[in-house]
C-alpha positions, 0 to 999 in steps of 0.5 A: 458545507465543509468537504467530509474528504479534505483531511485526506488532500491535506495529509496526501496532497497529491490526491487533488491533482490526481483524483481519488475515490473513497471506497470505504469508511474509516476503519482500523481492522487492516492497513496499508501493508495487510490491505495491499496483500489481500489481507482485509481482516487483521494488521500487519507489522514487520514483526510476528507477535500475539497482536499483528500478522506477519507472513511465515518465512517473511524477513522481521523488521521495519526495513524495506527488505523485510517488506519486500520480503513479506510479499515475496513470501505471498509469491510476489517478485521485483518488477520493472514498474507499475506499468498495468499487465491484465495477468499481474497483481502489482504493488507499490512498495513505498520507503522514506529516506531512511529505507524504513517502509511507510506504505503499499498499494496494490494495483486494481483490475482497471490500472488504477491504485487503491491504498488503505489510508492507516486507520482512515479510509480506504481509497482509489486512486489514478496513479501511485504517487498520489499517496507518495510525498514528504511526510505527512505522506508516505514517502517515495515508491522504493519498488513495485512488485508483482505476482500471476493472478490466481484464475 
């Protein structure tokens, strides 16, 4: 029997060696970037237009500036490291070497990380360079970011 996952391990392989959960099925409704702001229901892109979200105020563009700038505008700010701290949300803002953003994941409530994987699933995993790599994965963690958890 084949291991309905291993499209996964061979895209992001350092999942293997980390561990990860699956948490959903495939689904194309969010990404990574809408998925790692709370946002469940539409995809985000760096442009405002009739088919994707960006945040009002947000910075337009592929660039890791215009990314951090659309958390910022969620009341986000730059952050030393992924480290867990119980009164933050953390995201990890990922970049490939051009400086265009690839990715984000957001931290969850037990320190571990969970990424909406494109179209395909979405997972949990123990550290946020599991989803980090060469190409076919998402580059390097170019900054984390964090915000006051809303009581």
């Amino acid at each position: 029997m084949t291991d309905p996952l291993k499209h996964l391990e061979e895209i992001f392989p350092n999942l293997a060696g980390v561990g990860y959960t699956p948490k959903s099925e495939k689904s194309a409704i969010c990404n990574c970037i809408a998925y790692a702001a709370g946002d469940e229901t539409r995809r985000w892109t760096g442009y405002r237009d009739l088919d994707y979200h960006w945040p009002e105020g947000a910075q337009e563009g592929l660039t890791l500036d215009a990314l951090v700038s659309a958390f910022a505008a969620l009341g986000y700010s730059i952050c030393d490291g992924g480290n867990f701290e119980a009164d933050f949300e953390k995201a990890a803002l990922y970049a490939d070497k051009g400086g265009w953003w690839t990715h984000a994941a957001k931290q969850c409530d037990d320190d571990q990380w969970t990424s909406k994987l494109g179209s395909l699933e979405d997972i949990v995993h123990r550290t946020p360079e599991a989803v980090a790599g060469p190409d076919p994965a998402y580059g390097e963690i170019a900054c984390y970011m964090k915000r006051k958890r809303s009581e």
